[in-house]
C-alpha positions in Angstrom: 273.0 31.2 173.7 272.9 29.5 176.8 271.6 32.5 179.2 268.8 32.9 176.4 267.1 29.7 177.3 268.2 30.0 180.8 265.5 33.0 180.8 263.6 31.8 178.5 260.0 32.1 179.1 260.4 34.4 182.2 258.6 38.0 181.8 261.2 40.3 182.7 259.3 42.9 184.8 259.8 44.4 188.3 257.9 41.2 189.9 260.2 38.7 188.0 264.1 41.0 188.1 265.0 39.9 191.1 264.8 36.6 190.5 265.8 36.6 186.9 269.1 38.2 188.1 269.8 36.0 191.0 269.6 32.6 188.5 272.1 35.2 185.8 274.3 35.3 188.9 274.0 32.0 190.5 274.9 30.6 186.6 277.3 33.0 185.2 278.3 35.2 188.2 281.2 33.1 189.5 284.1 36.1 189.2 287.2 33.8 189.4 285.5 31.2 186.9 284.8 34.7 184.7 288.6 35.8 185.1 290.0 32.5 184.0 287.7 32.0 181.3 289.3 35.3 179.9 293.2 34.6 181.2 292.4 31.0 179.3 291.4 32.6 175.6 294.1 34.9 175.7 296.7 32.7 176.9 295.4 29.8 174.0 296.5 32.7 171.1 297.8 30.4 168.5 300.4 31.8 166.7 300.3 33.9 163.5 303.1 34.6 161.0 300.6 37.1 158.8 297.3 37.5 158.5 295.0 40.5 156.2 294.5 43.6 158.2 290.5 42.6 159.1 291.4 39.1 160.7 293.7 41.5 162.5 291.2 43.6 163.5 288.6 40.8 164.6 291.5 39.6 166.8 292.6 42.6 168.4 288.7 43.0 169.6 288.4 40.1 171.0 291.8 40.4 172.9 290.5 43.9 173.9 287.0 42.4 175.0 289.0 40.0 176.8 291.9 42.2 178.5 288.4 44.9 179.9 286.7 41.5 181.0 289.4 41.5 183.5 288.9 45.6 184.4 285.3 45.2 184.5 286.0 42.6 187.5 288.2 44.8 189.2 291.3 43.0 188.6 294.5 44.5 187.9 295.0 44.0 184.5 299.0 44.6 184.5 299.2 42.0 187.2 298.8 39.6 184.2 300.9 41.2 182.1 304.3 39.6 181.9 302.6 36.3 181.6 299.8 37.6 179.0 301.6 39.7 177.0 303.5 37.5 174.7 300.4 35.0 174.6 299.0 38.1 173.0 301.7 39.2 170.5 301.6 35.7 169.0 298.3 36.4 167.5 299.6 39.2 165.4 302.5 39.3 162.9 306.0 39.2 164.0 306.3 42.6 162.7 303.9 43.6 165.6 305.8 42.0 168.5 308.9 44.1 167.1 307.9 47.2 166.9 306.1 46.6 170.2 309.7 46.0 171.8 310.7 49.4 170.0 308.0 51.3 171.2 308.6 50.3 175.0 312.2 50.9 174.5 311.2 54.5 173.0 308.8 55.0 175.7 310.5 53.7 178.4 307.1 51.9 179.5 306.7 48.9 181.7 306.7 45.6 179.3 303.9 44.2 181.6 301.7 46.8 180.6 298.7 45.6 178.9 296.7 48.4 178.4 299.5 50.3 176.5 300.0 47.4 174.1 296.3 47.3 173.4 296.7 50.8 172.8 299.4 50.2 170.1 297.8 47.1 169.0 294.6 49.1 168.0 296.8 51.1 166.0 298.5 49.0 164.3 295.6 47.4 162.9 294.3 50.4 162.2 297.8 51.3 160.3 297.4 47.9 158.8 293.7 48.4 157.4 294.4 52.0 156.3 297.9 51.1 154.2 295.4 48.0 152.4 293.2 50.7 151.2 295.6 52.7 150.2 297.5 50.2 148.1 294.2 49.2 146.7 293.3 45.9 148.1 289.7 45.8 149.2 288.8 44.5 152.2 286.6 40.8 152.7 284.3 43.2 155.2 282.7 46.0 153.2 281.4 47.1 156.9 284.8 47.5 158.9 284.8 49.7 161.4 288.7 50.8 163.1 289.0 49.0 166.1 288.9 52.1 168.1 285.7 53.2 166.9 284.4 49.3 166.9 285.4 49.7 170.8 284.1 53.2 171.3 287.6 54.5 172.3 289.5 57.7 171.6 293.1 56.3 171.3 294.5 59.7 171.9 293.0 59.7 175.4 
């Protein structure tokens, strides 16, 4: 809400762009400010014992928002991953963080490697949201979309 009436008022055309943009940068351009914002939220993941399958979704988006936030500023993303990583699994059900471990073992991956557990977070979730339908539970969002399709991303890539 705050960059709204920041702009507010000011025609965006090719006379006023320049300027818009520089007061956008001058407010909310400040990369390492950006960075930490993000580190911050994801570190602050309060812990979860269980939750349904579409606060797990919600959740895993914003992690994922939050873990790209960090790629779109050109930071290494894994650098942050031996600290991040359990911040992250506490947000999602023990049973998560164990078959995490399993998988890493399995795949012999790096356990700082953020972008692989977003990977298997994603489908998790999605595992999570299909079993509730098939069980027969609805869901409290008529409208949910699989994380990967919320996020645009083929998981299989």
């Amino acid at each position: 809400m705050g960059a709204k009436i920041l702009v507010n008022g000011i025609d965006v055309t090719g006379n006023t762009y320049v300027e818009t943009k520089r007061i956008f940068l001058a407010r909310y351009g400040d990369k390492n400010r950006i960075i930490q914002a993000h580190q911050n939220f994801l570190e602050g993941q309060r812990p979860v014992k269980s939750a349904p399958p579409d606060e797990l979704n919600t959740t895993f988006i914003e992690c994922h928002r939050r873990v790209q936030g960090f790629r779109a500023y050109g930071e290494d993303v894994n650098g942050y991953g031996r600290v991040l990583i359990p911040k992250i699994l506490l947000a999602f059900p023990v049973e998560f963080c164990q078959r995490w471990i399993g998988h890493v073992k399995r795949q012999v991956l790096s356990d700082g490697d953020i972008l692989k557990l977003m990977e298997f977070l994603g489908l998790e979730v999605d595992g999570a949201i299909a079993t509730q339908k098939m069980c027969g539970e609805t869901l409290d969002h008529p409208n949910y979309n699989p994380s990967a399709a919320a996020l645009h991303v083929n998981p299989k890539q």
